[in-house]
MDTraj code that builds the backbone (N, CA, C; nanometers):
import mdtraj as md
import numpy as np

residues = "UNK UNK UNK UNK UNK UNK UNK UNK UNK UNK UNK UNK UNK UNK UNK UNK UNK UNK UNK UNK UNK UNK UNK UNK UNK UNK UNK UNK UNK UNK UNK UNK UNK UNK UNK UNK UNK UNK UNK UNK UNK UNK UNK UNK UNK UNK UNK UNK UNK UNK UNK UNK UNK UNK UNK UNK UNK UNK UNK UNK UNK UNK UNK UNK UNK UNK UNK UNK UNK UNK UNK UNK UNK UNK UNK UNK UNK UNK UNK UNK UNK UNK UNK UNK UNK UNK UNK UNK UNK UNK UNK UNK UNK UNK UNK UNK UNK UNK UNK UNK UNK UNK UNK UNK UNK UNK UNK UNK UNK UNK UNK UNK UNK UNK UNK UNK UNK UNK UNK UNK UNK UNK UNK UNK UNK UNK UNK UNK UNK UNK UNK UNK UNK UNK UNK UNK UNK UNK UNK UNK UNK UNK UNK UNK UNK UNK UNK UNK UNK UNK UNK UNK UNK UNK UNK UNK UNK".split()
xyz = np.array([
    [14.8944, 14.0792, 8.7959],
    [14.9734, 13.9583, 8.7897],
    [15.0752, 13.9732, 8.6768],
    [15.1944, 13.9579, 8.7036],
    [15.2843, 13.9831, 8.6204],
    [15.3307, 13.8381, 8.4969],
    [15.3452, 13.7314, 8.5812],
    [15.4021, 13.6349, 8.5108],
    [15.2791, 13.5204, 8.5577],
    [15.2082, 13.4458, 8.4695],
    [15.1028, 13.3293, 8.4347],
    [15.1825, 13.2226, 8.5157],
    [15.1197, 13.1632, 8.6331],
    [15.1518, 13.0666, 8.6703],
    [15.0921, 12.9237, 8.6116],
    [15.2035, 12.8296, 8.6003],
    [15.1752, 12.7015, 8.5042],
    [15.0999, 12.6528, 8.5294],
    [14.9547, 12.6697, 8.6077],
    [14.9178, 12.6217, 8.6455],
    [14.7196, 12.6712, 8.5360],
    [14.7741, 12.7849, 8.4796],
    [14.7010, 12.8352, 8.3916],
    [14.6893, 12.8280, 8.2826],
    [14.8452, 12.7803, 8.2066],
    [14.8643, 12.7101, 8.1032],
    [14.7822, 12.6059, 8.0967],
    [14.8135, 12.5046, 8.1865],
    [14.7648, 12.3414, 8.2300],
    [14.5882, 12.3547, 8.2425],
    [14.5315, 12.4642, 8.3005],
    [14.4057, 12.4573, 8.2691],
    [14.3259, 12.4532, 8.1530],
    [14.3869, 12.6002, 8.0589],
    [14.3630, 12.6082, 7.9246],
    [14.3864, 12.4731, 7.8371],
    [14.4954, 12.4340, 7.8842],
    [14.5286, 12.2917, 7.7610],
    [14.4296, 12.2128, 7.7896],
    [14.3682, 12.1156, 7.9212],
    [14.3091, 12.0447, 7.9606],
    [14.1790, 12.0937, 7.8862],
    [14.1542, 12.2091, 7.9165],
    [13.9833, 12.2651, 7.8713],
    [13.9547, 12.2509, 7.7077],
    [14.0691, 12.2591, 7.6415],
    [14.0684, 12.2579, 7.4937],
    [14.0903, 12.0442, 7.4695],
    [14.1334, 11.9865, 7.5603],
    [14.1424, 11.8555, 7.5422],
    [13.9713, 11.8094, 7.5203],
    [13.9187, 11.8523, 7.6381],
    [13.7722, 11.8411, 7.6608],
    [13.6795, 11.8983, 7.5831],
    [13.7065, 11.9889, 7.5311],
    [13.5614, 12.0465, 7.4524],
    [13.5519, 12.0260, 7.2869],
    [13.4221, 12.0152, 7.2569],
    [13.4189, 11.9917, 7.1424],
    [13.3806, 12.0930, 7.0493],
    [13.4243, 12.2131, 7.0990],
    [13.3938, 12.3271, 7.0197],
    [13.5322, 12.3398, 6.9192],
    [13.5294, 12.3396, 6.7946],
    [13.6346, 12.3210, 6.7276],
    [13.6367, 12.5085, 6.7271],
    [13.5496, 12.5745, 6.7159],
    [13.5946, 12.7296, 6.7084],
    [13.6709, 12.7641, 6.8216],
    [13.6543, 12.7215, 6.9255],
    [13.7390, 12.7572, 7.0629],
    [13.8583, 12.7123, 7.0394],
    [13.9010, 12.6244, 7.0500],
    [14.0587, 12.5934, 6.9895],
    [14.0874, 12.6474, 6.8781],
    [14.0543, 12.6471, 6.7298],
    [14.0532, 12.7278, 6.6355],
    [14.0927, 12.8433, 6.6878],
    [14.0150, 12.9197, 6.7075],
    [14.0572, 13.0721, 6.7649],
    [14.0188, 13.1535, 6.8677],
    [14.0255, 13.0934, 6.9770],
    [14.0196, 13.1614, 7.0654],
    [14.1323, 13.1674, 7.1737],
    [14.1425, 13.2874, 7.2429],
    [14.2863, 13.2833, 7.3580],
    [14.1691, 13.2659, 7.4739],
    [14.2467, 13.3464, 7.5844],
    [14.2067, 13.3587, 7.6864],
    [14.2956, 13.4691, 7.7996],
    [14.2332, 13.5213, 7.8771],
    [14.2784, 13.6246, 7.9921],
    [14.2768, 13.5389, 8.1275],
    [14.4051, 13.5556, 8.2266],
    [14.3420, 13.5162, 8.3281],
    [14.3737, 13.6422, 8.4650],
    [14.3005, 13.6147, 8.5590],
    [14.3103, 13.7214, 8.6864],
    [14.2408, 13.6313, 8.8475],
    [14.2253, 13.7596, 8.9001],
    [14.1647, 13.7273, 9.0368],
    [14.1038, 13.8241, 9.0349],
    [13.9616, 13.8131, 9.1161],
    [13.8813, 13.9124, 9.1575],
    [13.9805, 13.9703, 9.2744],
    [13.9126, 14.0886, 9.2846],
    [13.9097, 14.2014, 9.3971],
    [14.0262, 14.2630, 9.3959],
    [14.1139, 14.2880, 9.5598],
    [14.2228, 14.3806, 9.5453],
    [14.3211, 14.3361, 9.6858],
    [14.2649, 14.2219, 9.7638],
    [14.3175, 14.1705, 9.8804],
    [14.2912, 13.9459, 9.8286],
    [14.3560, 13.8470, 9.9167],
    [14.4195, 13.7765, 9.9460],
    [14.2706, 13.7079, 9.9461],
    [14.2096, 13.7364, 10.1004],
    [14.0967, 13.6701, 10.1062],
    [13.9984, 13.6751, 10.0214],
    [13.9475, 13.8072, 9.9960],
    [13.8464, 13.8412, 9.8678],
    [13.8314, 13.7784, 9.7436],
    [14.0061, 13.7682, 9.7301],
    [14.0007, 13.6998, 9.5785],
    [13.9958, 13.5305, 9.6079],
    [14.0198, 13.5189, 9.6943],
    [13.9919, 13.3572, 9.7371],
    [13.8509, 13.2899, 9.7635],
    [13.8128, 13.3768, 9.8085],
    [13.6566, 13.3207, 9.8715],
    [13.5991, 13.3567, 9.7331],
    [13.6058, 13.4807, 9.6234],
    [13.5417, 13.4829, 9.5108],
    [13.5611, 13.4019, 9.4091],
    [13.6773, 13.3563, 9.4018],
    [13.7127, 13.2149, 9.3381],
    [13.6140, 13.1180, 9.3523],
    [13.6144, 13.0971, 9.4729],
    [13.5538, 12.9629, 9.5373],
    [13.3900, 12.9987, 9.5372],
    [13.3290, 13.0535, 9.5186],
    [13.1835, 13.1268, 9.5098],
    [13.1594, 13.1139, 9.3816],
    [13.2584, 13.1305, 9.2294],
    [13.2495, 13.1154, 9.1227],
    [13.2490, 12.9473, 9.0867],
    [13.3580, 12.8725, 9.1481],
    [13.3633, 12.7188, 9.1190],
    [13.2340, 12.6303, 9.2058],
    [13.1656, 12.7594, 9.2908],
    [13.0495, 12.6681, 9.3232],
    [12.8978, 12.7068, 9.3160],
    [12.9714, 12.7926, 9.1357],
    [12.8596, 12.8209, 9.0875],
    [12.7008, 12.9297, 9.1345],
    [12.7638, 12.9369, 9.2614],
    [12.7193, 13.0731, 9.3272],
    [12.7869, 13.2256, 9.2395],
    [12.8674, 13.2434, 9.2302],
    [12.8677, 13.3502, 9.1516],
    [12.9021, 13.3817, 9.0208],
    [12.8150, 13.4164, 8.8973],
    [12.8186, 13.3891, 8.8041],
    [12.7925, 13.5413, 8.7384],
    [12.8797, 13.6793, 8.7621],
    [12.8926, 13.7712, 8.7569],
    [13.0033, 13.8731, 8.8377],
    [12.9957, 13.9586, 8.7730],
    [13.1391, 14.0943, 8.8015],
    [13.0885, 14.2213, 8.7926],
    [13.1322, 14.2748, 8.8422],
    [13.1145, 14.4495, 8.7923],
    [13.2906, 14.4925, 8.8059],
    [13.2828, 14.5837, 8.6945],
    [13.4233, 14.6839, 8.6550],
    [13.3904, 14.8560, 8.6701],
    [13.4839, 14.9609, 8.7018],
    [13.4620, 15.0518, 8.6317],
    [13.4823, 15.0749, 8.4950],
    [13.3939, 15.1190, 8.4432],
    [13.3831, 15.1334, 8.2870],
    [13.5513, 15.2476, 8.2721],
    [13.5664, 15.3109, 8.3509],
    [13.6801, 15.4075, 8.3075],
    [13.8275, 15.3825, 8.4015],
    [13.8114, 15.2601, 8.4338],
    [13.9594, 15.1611, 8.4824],
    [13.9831, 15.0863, 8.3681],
    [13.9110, 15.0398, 8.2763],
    [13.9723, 14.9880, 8.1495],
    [14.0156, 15.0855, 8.1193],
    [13.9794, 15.2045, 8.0875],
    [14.0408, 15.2758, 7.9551],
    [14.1447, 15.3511, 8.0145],
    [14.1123, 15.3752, 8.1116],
    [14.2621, 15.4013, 8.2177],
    [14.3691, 15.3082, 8.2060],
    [14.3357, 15.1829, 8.2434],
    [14.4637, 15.0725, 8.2352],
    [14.4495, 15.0417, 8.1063],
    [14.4122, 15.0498, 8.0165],
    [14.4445, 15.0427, 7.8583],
    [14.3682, 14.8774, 7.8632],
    [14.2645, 14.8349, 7.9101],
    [14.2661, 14.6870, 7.8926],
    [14.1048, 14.6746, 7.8003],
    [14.0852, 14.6037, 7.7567],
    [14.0074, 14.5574, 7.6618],
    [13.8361, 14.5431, 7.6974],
    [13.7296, 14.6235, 7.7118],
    [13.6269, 14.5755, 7.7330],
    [13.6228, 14.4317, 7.7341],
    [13.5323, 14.3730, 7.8567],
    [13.4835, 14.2183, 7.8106],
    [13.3782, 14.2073, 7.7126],
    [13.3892, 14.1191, 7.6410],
    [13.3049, 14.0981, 7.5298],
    [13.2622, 13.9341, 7.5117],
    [13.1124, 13.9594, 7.4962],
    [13.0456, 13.7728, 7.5045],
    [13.1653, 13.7164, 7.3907],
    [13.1492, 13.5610, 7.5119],
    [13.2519, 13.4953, 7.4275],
    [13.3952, 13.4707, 7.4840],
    [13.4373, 13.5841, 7.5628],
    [13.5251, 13.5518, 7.6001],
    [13.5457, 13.4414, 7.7373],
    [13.6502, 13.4169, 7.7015],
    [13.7218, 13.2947, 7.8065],
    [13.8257, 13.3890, 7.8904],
    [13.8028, 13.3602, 8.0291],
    [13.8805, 13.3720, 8.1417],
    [13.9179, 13.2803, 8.2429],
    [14.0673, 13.2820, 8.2919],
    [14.0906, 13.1772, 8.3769],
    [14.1053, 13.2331, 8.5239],
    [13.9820, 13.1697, 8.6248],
    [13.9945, 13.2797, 8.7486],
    [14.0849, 13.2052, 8.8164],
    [14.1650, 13.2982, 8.8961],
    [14.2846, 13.2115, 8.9644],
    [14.2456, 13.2767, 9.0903],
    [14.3629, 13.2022, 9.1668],
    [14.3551, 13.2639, 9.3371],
    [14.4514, 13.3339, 9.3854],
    [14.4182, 13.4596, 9.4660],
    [14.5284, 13.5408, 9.4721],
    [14.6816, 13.5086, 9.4456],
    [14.7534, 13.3542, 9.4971],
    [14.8981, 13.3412, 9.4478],
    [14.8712, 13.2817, 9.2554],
    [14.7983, 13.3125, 9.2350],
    [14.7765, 13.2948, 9.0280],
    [14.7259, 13.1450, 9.0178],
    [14.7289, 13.0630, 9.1066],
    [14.6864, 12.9033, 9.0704],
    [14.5829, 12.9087, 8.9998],
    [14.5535, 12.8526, 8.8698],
    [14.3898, 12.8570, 8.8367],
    [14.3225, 12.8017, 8.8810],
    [14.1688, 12.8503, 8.9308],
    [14.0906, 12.7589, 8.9615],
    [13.9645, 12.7151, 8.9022],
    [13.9476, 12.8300, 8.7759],
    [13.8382, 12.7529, 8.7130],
    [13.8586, 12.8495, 8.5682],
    [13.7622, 12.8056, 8.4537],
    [13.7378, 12.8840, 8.3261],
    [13.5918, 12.9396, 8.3815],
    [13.5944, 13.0885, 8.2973],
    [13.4471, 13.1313, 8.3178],
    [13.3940, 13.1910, 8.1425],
    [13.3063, 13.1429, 8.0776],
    [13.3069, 13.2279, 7.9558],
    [13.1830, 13.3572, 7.9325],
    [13.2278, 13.4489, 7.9195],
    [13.1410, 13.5975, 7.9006],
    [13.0249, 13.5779, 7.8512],
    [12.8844, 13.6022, 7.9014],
    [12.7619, 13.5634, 7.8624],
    [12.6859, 13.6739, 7.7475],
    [12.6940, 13.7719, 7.8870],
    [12.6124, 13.9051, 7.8742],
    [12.6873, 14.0042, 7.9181],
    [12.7548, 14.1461, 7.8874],
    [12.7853, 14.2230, 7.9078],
    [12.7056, 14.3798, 7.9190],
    [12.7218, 14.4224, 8.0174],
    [12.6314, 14.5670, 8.0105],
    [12.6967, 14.6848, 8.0631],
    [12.6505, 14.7657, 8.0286],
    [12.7104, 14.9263, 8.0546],
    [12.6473, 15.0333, 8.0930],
    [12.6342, 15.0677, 8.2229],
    [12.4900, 15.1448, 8.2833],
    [12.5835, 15.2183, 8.4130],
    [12.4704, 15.2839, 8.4497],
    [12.5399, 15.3566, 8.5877],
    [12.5171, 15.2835, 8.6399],
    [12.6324, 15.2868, 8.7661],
    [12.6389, 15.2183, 8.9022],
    [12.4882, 15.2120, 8.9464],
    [12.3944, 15.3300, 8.9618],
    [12.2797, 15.3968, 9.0265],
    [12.1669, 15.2992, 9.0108],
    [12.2216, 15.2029, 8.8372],
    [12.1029, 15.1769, 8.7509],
    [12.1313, 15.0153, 8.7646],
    [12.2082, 14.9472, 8.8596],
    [12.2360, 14.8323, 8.8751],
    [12.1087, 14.7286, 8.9775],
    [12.0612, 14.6248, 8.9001],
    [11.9283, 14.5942, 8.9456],
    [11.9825, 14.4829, 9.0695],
    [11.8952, 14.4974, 9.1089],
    [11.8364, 14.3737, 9.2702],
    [11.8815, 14.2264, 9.1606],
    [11.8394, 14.2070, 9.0717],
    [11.9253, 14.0450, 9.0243],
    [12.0119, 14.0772, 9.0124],
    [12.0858, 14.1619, 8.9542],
    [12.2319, 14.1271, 8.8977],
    [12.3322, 14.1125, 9.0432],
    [12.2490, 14.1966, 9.1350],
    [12.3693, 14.1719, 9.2669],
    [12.3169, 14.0231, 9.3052],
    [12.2115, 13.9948, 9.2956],
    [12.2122, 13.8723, 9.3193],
    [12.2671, 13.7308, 9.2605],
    [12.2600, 13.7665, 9.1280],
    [12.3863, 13.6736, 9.0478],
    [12.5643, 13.6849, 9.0846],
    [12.5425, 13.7846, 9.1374],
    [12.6939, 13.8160, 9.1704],
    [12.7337, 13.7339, 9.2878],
    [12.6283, 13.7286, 9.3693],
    [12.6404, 13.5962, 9.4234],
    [12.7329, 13.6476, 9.5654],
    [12.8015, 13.7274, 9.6539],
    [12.8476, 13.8014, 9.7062],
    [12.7619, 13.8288, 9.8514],
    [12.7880, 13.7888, 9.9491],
    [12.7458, 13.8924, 10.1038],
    [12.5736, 13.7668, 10.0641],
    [12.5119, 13.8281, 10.1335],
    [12.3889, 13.7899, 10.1139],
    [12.3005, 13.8426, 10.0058],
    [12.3733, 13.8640, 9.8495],
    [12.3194, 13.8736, 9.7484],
    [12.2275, 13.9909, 9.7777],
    [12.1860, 14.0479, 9.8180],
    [12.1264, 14.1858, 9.8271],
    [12.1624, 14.2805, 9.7622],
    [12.0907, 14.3784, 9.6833],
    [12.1489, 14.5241, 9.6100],
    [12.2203, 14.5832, 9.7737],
    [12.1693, 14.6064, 9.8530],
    [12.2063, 14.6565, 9.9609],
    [12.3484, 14.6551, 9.9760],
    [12.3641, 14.5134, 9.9887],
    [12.5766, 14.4353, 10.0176],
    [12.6195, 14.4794, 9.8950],
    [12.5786, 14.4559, 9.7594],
    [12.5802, 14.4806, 9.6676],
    [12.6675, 14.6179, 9.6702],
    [12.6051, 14.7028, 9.6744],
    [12.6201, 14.8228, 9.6376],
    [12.7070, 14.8949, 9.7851],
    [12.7070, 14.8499, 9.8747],
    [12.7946, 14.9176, 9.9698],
    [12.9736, 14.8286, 9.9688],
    [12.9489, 14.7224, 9.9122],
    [13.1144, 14.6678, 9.9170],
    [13.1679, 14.6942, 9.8052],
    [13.0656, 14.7284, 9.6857],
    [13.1284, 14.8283, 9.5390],
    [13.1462, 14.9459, 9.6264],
    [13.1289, 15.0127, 9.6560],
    [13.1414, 15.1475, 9.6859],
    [13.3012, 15.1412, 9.7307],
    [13.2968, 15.0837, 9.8380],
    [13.4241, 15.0974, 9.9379],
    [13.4861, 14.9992, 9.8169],
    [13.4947, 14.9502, 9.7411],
    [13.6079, 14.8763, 9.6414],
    [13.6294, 14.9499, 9.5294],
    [13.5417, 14.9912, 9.4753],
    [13.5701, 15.1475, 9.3785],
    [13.6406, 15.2567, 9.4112],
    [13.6122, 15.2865, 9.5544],
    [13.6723, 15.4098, 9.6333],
    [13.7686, 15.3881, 9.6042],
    [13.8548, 15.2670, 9.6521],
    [13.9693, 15.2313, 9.6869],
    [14.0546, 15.2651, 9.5560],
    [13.9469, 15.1547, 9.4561],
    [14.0498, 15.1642, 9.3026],
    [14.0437, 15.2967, 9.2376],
    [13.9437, 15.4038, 9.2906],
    [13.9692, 15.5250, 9.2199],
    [14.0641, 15.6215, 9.2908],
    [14.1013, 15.5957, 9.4001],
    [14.2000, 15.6803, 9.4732],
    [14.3495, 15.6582, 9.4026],
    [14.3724, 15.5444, 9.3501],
    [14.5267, 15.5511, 9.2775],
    [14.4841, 15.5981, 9.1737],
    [14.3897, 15.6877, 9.0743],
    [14.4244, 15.7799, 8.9955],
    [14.3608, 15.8663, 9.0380],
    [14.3561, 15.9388, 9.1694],
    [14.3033, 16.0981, 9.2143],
    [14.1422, 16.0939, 9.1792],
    [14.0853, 15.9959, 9.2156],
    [13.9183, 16.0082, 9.1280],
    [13.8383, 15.9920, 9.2723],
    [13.7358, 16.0725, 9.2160],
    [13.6257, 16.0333, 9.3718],
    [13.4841, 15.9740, 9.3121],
    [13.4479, 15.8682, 9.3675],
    [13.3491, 15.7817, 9.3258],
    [13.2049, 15.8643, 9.3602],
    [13.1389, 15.8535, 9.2240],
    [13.0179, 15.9001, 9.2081],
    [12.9098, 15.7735, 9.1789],
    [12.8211, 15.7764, 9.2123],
    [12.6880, 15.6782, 9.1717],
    [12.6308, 15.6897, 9.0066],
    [12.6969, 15.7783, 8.9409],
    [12.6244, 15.8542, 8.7831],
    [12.7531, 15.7866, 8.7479],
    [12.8806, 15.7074, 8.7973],
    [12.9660, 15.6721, 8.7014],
    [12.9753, 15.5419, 8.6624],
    [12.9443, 15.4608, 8.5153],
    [12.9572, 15.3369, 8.4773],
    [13.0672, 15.2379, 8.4973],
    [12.9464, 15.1211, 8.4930],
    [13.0613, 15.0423, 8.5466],
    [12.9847, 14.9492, 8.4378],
    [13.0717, 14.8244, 8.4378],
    [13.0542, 14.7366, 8.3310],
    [13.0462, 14.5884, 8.4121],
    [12.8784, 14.5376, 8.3653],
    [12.8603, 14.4245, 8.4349],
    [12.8523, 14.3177, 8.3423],
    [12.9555, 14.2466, 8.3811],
    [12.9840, 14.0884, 8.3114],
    [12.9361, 13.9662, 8.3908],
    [12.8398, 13.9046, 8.2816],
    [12.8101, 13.7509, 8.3371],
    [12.8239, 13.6675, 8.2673],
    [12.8657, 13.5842, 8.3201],
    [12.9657, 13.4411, 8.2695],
    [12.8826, 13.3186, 8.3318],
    [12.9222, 13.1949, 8.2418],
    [12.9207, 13.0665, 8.3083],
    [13.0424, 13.0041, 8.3350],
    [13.0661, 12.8909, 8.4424],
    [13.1757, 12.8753, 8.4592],
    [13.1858, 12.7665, 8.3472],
    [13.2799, 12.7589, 8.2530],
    [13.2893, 12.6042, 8.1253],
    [13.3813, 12.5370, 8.1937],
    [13.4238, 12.5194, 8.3244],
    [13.5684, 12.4158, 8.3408],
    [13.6068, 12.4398, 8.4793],
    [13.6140, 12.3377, 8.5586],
    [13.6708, 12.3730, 8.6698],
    [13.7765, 12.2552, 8.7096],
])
top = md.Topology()
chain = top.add_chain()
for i, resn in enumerate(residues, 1):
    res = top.add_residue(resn, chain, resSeq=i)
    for name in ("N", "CA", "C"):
        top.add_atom(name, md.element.get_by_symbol(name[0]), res)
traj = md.Trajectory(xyz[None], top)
């Protein structure tokens, strides 16, 4: 996403109207995005997050450091939007972990909240979505390669 639609601004302000965490306004920013890599995906995962059905992510651990972007780290605030950038909710970073793909448990796909929550769906729609994102830098997806699993609550919708 290139340019923050106002509509992400307007969330953040509202969420800082509402909360009574004086450290969050004090100092904290925020990131915002969309899951996945298509239209529908990131729409229906939106909407799975604002209804509190999915309350987790997985990353490749070596697409951050490829795209230069910042490990998630507890604490942080994100604004998930829908594929055209509208926000649709805040999510804040719970628990973060760093393990092989191989070593990813039966709950966490189930917090992810995704297909019928199964490691099974789990692990076959990462596959084919990793594939995908490792083919624009020449990479072929292995099961021994980390990925980074973030769980969040949603603070704001």
């Amino acid at each position: 996403m290139t340019q923050e639609h106002q509509s992400v601004k307007e969330m953040w302000k509202d969420y800082l109207m509402v909360t009574d965490d004086h450290i969050i306004k004090a100092n904290r920013n925020y990131t915002s995005w969309y899951f996945c890599d298509n239209e529908e995906d990131a729409n229906d995962l939106a909407k799975l997050v604002k209804q509190g059905v999915k309350r987790a992510t997985t990353g490749l651990y070596n697409s951050y450091k490829v795209e230069g972007e910042p490990l998630p780290q507890v604490g942080d605030f994100n604004i998930i939007t829908d594929w055209q950038g509208i926000a649709q909710c805040i999510i804040e970073t719970k628990i973060v972990s760093i393990l092989p793909f191989k070593d990813v448990t039966e709950e966490f796909a189930e917090i992810e909240g995704e297909g019928d929550k199964s490691l099974k769906y789990w692990k076959e729609v990462h596959v084919e979505f990793f594939t995908r994102e490792l083919l624009e830098h020449k990479n072929k997806f292995e099961v021994s390669m980390l990925v980074v699993c973030q769980e969040f609550e949603t603070v704001y919708k």
